[in-house]
FIMI-15614 format. One record per atom (N, C-alpha, C): x, y, z; residue in three letters. Coordinates in steps of 0.1 Angstrom, whole numbers, plus 5000, padded with zeros to 4 digits. Layout:
# residues N
XYZALA;...
# end
This chain:
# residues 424
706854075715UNK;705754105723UNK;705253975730UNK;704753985743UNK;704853865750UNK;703153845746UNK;702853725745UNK;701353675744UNK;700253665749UNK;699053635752UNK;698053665760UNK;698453585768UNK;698053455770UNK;699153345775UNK;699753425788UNK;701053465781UNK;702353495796UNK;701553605801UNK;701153705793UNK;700553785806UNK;699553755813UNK;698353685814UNK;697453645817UNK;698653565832UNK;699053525827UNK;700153395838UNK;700953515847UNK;701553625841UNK;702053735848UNK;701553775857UNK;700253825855UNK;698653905861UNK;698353835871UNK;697753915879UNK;696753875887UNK;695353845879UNK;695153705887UNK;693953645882UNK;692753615896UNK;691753655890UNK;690753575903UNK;689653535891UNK;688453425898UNK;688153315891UNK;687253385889UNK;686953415878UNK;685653555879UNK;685153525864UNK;683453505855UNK;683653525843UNK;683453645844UNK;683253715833UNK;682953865833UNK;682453905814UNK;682953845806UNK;682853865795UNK;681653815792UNK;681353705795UNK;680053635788UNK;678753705791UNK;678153775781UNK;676953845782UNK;675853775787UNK;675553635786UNK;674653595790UNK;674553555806UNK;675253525813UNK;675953535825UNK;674953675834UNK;675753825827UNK;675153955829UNK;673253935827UNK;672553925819UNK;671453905817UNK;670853815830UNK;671253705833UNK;670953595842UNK;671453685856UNK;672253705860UNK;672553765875UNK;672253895876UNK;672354025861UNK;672954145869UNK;674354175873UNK;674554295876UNK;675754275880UNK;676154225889UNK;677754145888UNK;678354115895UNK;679054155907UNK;678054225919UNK;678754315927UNK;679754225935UNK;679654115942UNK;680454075946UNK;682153985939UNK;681553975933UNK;682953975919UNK;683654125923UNK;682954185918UNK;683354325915UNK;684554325932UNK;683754345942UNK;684454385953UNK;685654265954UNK;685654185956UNK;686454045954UNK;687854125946UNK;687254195934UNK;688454225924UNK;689354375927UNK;688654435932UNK;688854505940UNK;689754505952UNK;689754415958UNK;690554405968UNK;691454265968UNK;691554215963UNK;692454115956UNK;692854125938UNK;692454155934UNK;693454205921UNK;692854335913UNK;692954455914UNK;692454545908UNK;692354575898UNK;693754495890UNK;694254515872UNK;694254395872UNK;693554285866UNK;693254165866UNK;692954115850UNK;693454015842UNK;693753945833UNK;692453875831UNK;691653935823UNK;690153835821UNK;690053795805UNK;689953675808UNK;689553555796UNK;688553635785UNK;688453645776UNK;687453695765UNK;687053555757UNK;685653485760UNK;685853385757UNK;684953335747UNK;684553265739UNK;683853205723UNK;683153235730UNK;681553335725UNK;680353285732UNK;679353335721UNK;677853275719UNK;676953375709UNK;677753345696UNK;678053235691UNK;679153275674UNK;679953375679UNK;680253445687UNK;681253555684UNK;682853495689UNK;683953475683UNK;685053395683UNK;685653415695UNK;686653335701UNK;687253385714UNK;688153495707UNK;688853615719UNK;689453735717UNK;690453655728UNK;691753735729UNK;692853735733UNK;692653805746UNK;692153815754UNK;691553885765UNK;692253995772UNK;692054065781UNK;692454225782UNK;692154205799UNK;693054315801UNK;693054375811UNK;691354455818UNK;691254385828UNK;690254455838UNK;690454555847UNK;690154645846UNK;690554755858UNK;688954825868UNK;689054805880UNK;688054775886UNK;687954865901UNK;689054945903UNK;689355085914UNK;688555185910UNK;688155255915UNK;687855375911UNK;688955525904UNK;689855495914UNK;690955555911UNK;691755525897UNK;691955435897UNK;692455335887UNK;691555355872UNK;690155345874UNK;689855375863UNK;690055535862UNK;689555625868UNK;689855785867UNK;691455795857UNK;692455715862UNK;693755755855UNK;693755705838UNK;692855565837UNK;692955555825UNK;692055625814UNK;691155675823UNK;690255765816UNK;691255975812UNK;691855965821UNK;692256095819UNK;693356115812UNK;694055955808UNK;695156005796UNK;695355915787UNK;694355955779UNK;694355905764UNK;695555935757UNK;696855975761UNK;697955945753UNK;698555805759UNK;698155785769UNK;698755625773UNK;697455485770UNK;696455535774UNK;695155445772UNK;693955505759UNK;694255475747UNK;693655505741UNK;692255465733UNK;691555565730UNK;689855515727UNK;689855495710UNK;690955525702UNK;691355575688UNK;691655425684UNK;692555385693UNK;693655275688UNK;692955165685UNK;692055075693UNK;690854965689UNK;690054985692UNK;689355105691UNK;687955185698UNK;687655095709UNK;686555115713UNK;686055115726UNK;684954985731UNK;685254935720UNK;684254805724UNK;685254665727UNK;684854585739UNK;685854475739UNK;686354385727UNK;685554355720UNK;685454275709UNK;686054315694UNK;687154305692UNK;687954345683UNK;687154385668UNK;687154455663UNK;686354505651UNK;687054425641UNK;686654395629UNK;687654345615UNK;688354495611UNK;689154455603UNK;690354585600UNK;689554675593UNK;688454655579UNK;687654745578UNK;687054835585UNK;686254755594UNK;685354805602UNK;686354905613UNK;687454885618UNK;688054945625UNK;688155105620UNK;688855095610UNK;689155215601UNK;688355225602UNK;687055275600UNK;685455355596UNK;685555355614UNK;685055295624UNK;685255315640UNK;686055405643UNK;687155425639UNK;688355535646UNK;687655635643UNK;686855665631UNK;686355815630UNK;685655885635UNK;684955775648UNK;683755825656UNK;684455935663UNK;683356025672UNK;683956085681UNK;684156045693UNK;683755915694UNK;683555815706UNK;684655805708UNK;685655775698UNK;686655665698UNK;687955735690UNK;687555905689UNK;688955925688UNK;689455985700UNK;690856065698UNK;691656085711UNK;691756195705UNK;692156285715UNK;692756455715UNK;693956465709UNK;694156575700UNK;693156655700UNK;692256695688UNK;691956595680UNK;691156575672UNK;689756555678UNK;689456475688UNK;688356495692UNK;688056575702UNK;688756685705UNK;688356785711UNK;687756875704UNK;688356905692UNK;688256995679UNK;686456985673UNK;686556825674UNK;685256775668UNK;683956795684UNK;684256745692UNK;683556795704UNK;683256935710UNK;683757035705UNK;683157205705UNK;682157185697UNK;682057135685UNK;680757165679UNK;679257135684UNK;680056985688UNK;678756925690UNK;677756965708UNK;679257055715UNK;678757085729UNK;678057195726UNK;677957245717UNK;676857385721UNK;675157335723UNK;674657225714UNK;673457205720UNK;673357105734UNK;674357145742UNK;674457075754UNK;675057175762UNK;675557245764UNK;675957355775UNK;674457395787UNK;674957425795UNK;673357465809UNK;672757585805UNK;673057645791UNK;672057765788UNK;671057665778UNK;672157595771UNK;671057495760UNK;670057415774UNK;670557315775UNK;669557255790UNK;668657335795UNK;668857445799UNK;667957485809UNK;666857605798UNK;667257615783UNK;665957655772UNK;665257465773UNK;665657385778UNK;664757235772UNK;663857235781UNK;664257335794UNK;663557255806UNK;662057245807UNK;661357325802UNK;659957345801UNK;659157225789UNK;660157225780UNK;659457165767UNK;659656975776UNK;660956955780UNK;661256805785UNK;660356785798UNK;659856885807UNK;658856835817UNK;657756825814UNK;657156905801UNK;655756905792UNK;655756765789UNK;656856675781UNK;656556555776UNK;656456465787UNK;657456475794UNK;657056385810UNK;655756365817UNK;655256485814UNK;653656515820UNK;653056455809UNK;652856405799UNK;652356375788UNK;653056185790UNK;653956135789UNK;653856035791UNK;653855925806UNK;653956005811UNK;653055995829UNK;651755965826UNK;650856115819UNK;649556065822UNK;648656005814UNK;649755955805UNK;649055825791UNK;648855685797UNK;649555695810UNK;648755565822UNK;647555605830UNK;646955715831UNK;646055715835UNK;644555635830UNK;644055575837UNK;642755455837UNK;643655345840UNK;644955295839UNK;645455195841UNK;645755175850UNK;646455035854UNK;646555015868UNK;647954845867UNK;648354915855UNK;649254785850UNK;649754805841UNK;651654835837UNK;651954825825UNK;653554775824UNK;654554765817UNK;655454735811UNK;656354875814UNK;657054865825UNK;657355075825UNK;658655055815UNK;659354945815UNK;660354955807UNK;660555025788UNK;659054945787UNK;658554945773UNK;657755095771UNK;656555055782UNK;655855245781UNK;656055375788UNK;656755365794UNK;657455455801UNK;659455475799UNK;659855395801UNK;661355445804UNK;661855465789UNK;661255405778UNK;662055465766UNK;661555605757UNK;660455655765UNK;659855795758UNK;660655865756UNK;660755925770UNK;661156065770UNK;662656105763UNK;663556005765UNK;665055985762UNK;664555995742UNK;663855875737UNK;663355915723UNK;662956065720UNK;662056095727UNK;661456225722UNK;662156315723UNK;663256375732UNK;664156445734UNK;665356455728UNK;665856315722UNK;666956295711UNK;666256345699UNK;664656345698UNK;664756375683UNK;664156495681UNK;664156595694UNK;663856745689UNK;665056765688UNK;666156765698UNK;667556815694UNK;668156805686UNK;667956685680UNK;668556645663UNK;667656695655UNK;666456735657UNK;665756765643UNK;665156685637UNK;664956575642UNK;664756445636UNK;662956445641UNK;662156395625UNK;660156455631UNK;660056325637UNK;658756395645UNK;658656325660UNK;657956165656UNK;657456145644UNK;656956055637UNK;658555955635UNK;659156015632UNK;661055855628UNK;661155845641UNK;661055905647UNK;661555855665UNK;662155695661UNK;661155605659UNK;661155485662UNK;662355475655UNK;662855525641UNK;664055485640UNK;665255455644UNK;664955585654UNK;666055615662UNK;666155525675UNK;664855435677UNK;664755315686UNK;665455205680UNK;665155225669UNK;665755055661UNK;667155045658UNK;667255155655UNK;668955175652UNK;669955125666UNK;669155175672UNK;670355195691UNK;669855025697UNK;668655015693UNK;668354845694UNK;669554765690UNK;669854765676UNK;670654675670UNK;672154715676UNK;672554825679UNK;673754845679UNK;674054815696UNK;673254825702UNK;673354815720UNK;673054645723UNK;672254625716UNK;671654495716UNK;672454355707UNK;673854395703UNK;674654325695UNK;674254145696UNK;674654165709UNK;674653995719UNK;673453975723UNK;671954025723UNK;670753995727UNK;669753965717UNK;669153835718UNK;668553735710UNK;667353825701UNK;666753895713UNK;665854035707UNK;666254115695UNK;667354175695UNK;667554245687UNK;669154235678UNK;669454105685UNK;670654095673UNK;670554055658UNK;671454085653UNK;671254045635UNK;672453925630UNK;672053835623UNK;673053755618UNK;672853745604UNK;674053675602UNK;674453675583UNK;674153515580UNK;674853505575UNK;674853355564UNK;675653265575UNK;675053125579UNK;675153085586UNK;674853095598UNK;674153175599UNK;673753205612UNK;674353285623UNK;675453335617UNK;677053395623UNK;676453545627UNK;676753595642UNK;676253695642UNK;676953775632UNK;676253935628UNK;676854055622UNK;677154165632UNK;678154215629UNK;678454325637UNK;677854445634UNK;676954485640UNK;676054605639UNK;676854755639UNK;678354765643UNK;678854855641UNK;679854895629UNK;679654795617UNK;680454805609UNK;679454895597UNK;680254955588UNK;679555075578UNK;678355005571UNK;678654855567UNK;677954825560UNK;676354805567UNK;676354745578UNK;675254745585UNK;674654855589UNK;675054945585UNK;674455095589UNK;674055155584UNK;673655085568UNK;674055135553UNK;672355255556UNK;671055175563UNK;670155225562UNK;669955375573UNK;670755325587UNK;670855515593UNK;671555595581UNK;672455595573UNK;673455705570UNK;672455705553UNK;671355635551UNK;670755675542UNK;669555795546UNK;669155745556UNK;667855845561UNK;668855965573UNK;670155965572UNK;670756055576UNK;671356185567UNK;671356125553UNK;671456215539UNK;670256275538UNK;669356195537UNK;668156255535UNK;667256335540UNK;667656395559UNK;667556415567UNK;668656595565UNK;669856545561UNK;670356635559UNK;669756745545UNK;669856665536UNK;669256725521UNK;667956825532UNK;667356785535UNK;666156875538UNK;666356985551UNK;667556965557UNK;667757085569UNK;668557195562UNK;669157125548UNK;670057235541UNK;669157335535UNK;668157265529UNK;667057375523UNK;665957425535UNK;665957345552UNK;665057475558UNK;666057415569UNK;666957485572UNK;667557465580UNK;667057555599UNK;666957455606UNK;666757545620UNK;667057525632UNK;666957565638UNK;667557565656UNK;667457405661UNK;668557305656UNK;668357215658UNK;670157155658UNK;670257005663UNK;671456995660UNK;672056965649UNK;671056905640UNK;671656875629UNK;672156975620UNK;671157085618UNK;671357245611UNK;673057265614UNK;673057265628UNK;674357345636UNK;675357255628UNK;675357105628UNK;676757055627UNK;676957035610UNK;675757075600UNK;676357125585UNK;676157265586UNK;676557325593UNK;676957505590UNK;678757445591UNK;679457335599UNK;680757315599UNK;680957335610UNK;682357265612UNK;683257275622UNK;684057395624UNK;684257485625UNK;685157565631UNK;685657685618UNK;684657645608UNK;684357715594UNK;684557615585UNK;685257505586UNK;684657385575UNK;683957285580UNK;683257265567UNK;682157185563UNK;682557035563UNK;681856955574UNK;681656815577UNK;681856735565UNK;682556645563UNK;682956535552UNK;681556465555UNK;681256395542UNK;679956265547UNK;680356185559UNK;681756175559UNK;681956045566UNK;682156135584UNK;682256235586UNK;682256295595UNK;680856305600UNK;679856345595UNK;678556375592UNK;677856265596UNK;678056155590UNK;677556005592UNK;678155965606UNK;679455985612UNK;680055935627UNK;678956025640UNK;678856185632UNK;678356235643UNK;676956195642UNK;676256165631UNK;674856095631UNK;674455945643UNK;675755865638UNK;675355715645UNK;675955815662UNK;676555855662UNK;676855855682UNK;675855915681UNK;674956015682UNK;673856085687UNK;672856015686UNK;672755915678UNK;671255825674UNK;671255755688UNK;672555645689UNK;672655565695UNK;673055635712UNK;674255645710UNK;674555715728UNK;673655825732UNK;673255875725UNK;672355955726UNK;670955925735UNK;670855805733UNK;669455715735UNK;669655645746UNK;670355535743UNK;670255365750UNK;670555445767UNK;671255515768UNK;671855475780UNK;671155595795UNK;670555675787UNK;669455685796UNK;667855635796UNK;667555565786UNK;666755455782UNK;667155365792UNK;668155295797UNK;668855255806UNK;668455245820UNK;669555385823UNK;669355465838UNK;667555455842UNK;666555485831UNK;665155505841UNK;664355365843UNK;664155265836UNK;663755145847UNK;664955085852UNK;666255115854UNK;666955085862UNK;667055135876UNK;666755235874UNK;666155375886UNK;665355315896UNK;663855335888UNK;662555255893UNK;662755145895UNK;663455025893UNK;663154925901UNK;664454925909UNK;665555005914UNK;665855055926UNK;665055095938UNK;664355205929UNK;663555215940UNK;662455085947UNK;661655055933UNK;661054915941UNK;661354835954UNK;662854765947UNK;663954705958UNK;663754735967UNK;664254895971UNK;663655005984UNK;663455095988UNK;662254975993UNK;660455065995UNK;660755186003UNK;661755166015UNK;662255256022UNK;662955356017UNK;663455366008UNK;663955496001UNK;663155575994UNK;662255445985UNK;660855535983UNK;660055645986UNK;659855555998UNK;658555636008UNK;659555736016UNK;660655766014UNK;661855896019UNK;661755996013UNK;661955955995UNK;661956015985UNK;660456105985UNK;659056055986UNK;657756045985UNK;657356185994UNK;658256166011UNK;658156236021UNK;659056386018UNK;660056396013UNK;660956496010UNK;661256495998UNK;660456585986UNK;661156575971UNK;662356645972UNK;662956755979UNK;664156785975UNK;665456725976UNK;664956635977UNK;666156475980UNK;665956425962UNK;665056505952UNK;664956445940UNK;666256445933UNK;667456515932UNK;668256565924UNK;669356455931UNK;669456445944UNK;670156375949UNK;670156205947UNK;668756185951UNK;667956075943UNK;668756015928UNK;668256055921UNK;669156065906UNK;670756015903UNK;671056105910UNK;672556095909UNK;672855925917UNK;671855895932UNK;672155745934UNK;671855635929UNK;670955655914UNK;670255585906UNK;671355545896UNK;671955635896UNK;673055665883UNK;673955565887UNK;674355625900UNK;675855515905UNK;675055405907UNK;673855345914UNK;673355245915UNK;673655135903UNK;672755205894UNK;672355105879UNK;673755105873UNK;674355225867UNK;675555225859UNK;675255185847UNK;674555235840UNK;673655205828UNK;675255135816UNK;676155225814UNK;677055175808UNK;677955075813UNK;678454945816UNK;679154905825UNK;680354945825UNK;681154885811UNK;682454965810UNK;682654985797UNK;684255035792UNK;684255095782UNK;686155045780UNK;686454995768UNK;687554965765UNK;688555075761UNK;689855085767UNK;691055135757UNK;691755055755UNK;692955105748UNK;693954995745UNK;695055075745UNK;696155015749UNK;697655095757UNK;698555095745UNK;698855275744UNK;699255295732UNK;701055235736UNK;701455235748UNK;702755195748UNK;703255095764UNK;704355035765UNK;704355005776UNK;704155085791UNK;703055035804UNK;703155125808UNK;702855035821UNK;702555095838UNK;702054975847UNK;701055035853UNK;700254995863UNK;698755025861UNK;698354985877UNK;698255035891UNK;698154965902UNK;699254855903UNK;700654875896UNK;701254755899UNK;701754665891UNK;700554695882UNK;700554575868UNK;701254605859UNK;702054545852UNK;702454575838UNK;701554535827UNK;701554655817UNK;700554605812UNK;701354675794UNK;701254605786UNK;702354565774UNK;701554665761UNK;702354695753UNK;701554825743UNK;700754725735UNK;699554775729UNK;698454685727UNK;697554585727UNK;697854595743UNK;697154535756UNK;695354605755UNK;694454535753UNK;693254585755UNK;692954635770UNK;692654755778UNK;692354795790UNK;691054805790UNK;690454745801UNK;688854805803UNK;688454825816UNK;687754935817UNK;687755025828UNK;686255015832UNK;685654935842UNK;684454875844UNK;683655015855UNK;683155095852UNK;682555225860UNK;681555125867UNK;681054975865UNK;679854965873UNK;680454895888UNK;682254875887UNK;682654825898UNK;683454955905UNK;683555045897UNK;684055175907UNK;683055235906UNK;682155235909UNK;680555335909UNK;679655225928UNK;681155155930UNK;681255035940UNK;682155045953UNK;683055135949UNK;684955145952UNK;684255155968UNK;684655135977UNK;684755125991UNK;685655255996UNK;686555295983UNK;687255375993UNK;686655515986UNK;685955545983UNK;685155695978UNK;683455635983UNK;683055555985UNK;681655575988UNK;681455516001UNK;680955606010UNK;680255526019UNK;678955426018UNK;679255326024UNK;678555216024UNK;677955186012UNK;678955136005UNK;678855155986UNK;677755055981UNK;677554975992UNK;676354875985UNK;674854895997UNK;674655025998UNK;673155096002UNK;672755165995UNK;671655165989UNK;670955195985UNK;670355355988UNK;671055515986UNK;670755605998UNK;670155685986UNK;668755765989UNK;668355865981UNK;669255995987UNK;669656005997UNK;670456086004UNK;671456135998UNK;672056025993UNK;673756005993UNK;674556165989UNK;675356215996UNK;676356315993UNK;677356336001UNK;678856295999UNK;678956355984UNK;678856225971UNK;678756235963UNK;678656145955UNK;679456135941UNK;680456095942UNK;681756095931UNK;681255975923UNK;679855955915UNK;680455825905UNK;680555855893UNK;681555755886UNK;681555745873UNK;680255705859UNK;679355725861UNK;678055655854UNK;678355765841UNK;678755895838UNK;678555955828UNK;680655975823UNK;680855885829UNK;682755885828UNK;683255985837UNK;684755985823UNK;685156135836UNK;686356155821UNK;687656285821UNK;688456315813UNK;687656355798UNK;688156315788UNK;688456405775UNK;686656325770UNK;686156245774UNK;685156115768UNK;684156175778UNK;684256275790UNK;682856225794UNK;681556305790UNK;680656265793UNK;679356245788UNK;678656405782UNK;678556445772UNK;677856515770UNK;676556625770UNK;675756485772UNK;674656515781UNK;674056515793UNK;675156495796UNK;674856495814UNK;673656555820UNK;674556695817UNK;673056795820UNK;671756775820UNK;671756695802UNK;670456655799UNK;669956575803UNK;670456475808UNK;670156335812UNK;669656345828UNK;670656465836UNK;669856455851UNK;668656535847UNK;668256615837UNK;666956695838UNK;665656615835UNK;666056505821UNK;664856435818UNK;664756305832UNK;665556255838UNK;665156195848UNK;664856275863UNK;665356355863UNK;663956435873UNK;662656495870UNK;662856525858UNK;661256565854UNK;660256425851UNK;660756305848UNK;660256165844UNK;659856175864UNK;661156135871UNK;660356045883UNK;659756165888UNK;659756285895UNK;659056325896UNK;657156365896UNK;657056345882UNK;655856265876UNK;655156205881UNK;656756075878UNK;656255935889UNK;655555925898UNK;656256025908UNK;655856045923UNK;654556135924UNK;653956205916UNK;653056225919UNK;652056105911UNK;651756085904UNK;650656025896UNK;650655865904UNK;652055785903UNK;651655645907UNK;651855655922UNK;650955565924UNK;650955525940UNK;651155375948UNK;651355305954UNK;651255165955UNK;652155085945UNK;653255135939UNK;653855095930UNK;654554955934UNK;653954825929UNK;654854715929UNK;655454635917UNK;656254535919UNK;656954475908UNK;655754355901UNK;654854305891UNK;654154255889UNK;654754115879UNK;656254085882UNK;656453975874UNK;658053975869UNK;658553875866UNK;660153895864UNK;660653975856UNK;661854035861UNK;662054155858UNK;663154085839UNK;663454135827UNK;664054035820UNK;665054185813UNK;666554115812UNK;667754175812UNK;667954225800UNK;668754285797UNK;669454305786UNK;670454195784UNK;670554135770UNK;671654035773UNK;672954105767UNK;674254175775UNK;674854265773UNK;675754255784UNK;677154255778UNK;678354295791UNK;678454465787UNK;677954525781UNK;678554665780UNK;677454775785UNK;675854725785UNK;675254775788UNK;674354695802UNK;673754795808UNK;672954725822UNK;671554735818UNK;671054695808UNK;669654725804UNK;668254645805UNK;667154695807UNK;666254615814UNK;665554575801UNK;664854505793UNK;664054475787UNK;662254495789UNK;662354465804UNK;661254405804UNK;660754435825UNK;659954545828UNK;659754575842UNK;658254585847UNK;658154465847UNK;656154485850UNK;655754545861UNK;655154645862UNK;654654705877UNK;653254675874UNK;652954685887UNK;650954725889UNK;650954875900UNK;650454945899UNK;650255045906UNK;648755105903UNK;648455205914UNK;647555305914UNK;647455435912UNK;646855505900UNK;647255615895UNK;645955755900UNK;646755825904UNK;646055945910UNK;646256075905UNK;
# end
């Protein structure tokens, strides 16, 4: 097998960082990188480099077309999510084995098998029983700013509703919420000073290994013990009644616990002050949006492709294969960046405007093939019933101080969005 080395040397290269999280926190995305890679090297050989304690990696393939990612997303028997799951940063061999079992990160048709179950509280008959209860809480955390005229939307606004809504579906009382904040903290927040965790010597820990999880999959037993004795219309109930007439292993039980805690959460926690301070940006889309709400649904969808709450998402090539061109060697790390094809010039008009308009609108923000997004449904409903809200209660809405990042190559997340506005 040829080395990182010769292929990097093989590859197309442009002078681009891209891995270093702290970089992403300080700029935001890299749109102009992005296009640059795009049209001079689309499968491009990027450096994975020491940063944060976390050791240099052997670095991987970038894939940055729109098209290009679509293919590696749709055939997980050539680009797989099973083989070194899905995060750029190589897991230890422990940790790996316990990762493969997610449903994040296995491949069909095992994770198709495992994905029926969990789609029934997500289908558009489930969604559209939420719709009433998810615009009730929007109306309730909208008008918990009234008397104010100043707040933190990142903090008091954009992480409610996504909380509150993960934890009627799960069954989880409305009082642990926060758990389910702190958990998706640590695990999204790996590389951010805020919420990262370190061991002895100061060496970060990997938040996704079993052992660091030890305390979700304790209050996930105990969670369970009590839905088995009153079990009810909820998701957790559904997924110990079993799979397909058998009964969930712990360690099945425990995979589908951490993805719903966490994916569940962060990434439309994400999408809504990423949204809102789109809009800020422009005022003129705003006051579009303000003039015509049934541009709201449309709206959304350009928030989505705008922000790209997830940036990208790793496979790794189960055998030799070539890619735009590229050869790219079995065990080769692929990563398929949605926030630079959510960019692609050749599916979006005028890919870097900002349009509440926009249609048609092909982006990748919730994936695409055997992985994509679950809640989709859910996710465009609680962000039109949230801005919505918006639009009626705040008025005058400006930015009141620096906006501060998530420090993260995998996520686009805001920490920190001060507005001042006028509430009516």
């Amino acid at each position: 097998m040829t080395s990182a080395v010769d292929r990097r040397q093989a590859g197309q290269v442009v002078d681009v960082e891209l891995f270093d999280p702290q970089l992403w926190a300080a700029r935001g995305q890299p749109t102009e990188a992005f296009a640059a890679l795009r049209a001079e090297a689309p499968v491009a050989w990027i450096d994975e480099v020491a940063v944060l304690g976390w050791p240099q990696g052997p670095g991987y393939w970038g894939v940055f077309r729109h098209a290009d990612v679509r293919t590696v997303n749709t055939h997980p028997d050539v680009f797989s999510s099973q083989l070194g799951a899905t995060q750029i940063h190589d897991p230890a061999p422990d940790d790996l084995v316990f990762q493969r079992r997610m449903l994040l990160n296995l491949d069909p048709p095992e994770h198709s098998v495992l994905r029926r179950t969990v789609n029934r509280a997500f289908t558009p008959r489930a969604v559209a029983r939420m719709s009433g209860w998810v615009h009730d809480r929007a109306r309730e955390i909208v008008g918990a700013l009234a008397g104010t005229a100043a707040c933190d939307f990142a903090q008091d606004v954009g992480r409610d509703l996504p909380l509150l809504t993960l934890a009627e579906i799960m069954g989880v009382p409305r009082e642990d919420r926060h758990l389910l904040l702190g958990w998706a903290n640590r695990v999204i927040g790996v590389h951010d000073e805020d919420y990262a965790t370190t061991g002895d010597g100061g060496r970060p820990v990997d938040p996704r290994s079993r052992a660091s999880l030890q305390d979700m999959f304790d209050y996930a037993h105990q969670l369970a013990a009590h839905k088995r004795a009153h079990p009810g219309d909820d998701l957790i109930s559904m997924l110990l009644a079993g799979v397909e007439g058998q009964p969930l292993t712990d360690e099945e039980f425990e995979n589908f616990f951490f993805l719903l805690s966490v994916a569940g959460n962060e990434t439309l926690r994400n999408a809504i002050p990423g949204g809102m301070l789109a809009l800020l940006e422009h005022p003129d889309q705003l006051a579009r949006l303000r003039a015509d709400r049934s541009l709201l649904p449309n709206a959304v969808d350009e928030m989505l492709r705008w922000v790209t709450p997830v940036t990208q998402f790793r496979r790794t090539a189960t055998r030799d294969t070539e890619l735009a061109g590229q050869r790219i060697a079995a065990g080769d790390k692929v990563v398929v960046y949605y926030a630079s094809a959510n960019r692609d010039e050749a599916v979006f008009d005028r890919p870097d405007v900002f349009d509440v308009a926009r249609t048609p609108n092909d982006h990748l923000s919730f994936g695409v093939g055997p992985h994509f997004c679950l809640g989709t449904g859910l996710a465009r409903l609680q962000m039109t019933a949230l801005f919505g809200e918006l639009l009626d209660r705040l008025h005058d809405v400006e930015l009141a101080g620096d906006v501060v990042r998530l420090r993260s190559n995998f996520q686009n997340g805001i920490k920190r969005l001060p507005i001042t506005y006028r509430y009516r």
